[in-house]
C-alpha positions as CSV (number, residue, x, y, z in Angstrom):
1,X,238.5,108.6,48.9
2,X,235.9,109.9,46.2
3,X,234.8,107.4,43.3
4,X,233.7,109.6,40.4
5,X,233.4,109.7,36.4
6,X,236.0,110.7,34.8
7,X,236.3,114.7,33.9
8,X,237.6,116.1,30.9
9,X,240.4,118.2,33.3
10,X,241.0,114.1,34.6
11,X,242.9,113.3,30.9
12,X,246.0,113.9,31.9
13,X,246.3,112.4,35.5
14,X,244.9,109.3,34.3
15,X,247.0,108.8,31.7
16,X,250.3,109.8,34.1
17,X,249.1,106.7,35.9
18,X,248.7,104.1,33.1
19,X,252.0,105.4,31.9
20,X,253.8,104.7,35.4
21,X,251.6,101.8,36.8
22,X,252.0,99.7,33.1
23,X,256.1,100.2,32.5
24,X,257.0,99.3,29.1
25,X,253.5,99.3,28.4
26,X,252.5,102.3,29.8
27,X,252.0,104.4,26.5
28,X,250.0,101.0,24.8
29,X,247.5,101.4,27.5
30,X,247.6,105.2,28.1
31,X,246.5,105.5,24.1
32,X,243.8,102.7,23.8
33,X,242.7,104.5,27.2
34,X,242.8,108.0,25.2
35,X,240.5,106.0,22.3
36,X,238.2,104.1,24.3
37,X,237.0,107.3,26.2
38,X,235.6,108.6,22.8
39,X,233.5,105.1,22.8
40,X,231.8,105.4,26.7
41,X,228.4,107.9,26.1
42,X,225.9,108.4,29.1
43,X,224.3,105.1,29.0
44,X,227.5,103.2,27.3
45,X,230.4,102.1,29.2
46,X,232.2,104.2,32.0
47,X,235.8,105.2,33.3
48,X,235.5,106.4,36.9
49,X,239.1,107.5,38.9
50,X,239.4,107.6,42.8
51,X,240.7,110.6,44.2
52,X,242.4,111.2,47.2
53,X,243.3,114.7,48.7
54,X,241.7,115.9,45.1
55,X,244.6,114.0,43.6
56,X,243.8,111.1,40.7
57,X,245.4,108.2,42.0
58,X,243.4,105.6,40.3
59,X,241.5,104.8,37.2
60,X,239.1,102.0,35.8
61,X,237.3,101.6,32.3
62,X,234.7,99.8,31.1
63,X,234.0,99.9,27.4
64,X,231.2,98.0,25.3
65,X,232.7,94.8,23.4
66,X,230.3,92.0,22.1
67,X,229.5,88.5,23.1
68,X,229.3,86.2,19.5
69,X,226.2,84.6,21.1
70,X,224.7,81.4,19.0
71,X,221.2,83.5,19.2
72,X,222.6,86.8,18.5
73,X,225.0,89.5,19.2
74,X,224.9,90.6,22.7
75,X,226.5,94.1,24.0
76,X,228.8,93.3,27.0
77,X,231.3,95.2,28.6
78,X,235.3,94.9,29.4
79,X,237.2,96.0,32.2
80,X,240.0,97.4,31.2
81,X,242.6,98.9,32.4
82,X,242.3,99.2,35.4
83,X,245.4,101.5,37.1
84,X,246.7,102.3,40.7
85,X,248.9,104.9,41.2
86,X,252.1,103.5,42.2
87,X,252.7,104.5,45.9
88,X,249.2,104.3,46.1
89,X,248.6,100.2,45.8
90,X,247.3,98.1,48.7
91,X,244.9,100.5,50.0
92,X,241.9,99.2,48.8
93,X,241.5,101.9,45.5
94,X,241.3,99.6,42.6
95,X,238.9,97.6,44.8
96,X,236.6,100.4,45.2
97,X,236.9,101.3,41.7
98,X,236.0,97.9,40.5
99,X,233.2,97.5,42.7
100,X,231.8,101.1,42.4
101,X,231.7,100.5,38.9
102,X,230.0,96.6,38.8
103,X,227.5,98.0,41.3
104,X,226.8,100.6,38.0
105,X,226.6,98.3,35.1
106,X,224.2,96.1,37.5
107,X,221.5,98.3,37.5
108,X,222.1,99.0,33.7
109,X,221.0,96.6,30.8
110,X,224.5,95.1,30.6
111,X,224.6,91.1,31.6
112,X,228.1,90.2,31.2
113,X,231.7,92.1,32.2
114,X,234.4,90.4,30.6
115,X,238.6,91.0,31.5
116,X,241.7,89.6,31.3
117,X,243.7,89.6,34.7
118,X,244.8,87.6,37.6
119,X,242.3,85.4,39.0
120,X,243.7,85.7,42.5
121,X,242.6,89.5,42.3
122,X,239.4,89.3,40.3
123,X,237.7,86.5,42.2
124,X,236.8,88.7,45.1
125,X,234.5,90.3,42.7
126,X,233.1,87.4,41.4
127,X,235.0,86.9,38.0
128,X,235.3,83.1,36.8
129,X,236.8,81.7,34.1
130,X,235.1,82.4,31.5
131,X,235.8,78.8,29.5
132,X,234.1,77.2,32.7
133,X,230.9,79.4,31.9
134,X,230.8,78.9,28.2
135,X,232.3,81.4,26.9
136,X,235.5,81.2,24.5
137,X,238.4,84.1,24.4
138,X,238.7,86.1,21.5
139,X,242.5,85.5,21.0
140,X,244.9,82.4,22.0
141,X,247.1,85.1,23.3
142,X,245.3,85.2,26.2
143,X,246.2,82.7,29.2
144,X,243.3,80.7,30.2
145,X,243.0,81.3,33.3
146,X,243.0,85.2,32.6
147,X,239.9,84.8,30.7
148,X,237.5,86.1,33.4
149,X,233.9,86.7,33.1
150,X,231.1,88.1,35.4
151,X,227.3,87.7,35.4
152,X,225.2,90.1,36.1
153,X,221.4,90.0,36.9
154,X,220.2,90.7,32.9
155,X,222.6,87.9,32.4
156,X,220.3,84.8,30.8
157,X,221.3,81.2,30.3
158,X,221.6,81.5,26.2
159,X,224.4,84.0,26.6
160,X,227.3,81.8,25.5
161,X,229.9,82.2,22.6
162,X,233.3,84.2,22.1
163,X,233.5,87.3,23.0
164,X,234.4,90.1,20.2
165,X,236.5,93.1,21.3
166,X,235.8,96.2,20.3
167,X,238.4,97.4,17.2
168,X,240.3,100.0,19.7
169,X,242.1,96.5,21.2
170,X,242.9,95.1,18.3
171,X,244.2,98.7,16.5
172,X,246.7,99.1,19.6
173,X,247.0,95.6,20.3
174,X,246.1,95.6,23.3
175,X,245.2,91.7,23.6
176,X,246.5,89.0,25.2
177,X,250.4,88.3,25.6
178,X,252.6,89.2,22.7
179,X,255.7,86.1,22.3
180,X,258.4,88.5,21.5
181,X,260.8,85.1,20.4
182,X,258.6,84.2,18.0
């Protein structure tokens, strides 16, 4: 398998697999995927795919966002999406991708990556809670315990407050779980 950034001729495979690995909301995340990669610059963000017999078969993004922080705004980042091409899953690819691309943003200034997934995947990679580290969610829409947050080493204690997503979430809405009785 070979972790790399993501190459212009790479648009359409990845967004093949957000489309099939997301079902219904396949095309939500295959767009805010298609505007968030006009946000990542050289030293901003990244969205790296795994490639396997020089086929894309999986996909990660992360994208600056802020942190409301009682001392100031502070650039974070988001994880998000992350994709596995289906046929592809339990073979350790969106692993790779995750870690491949925290091992990145470590050596960068970024001190926080923030997501919203399940904990039983996230937690081998560190992610918490991110109400149990002072942080608040920037929309009830978003379970609790999906709320995830990871410090890295530019992390310092003051960094607290509500994280602010970046508009390309909000435009697609992209956030949180939609009630579709209400």
């Amino acid at each position: 398998m070979n972790l790399r950034q993501e190459l212009p001729s790479d648009r359409e495979s990845v967004r093949d697999i957000h489309l099939r690995a997301f079902g219904d909301h396949g095309s939500v995340v295959a767009d805010l995927v298609d505007t968030l990669r006009g946000t990542i610059t050289p030293t901003d963000g990244l969205s790296l795919v795994a490639e396997i017999d020089r086929q894309i078969v999986g996909h990660v993004m992360f994208t600056r966002s802020l942190l409301d922080a009682p001392r100031r705004l502070v650039e974070v980042q988001v994880l998000s999406p992350l994709a596995v091409r289906p046929g592809h899953h339990k073979r350790g690819i969106g692993s790779a991708l995750v870690r491949h691309g925290l091992r990145i943003l470590a050596e960068r200034p970024v001190p926080l990556v923030f997501l919203e997934g399940d904990p039983g995947y996230y937690s081998r990679f560190g992610f918490a809670r991110g109400d149990d580290q002072g942080f608040r969610k920037p929309s009830l829409r978003i379970p609790d315990g999906a709320f995830q947050a990871l410090r890295l080493p530019k992390y310092e204690p003051w960094m607290t407050g509500t994280l602010v997503y970046a508009e390309p979430f909000w435009r697609h809405d992209a956030v949180g779980l939609r009630d579709p009785g209400a």
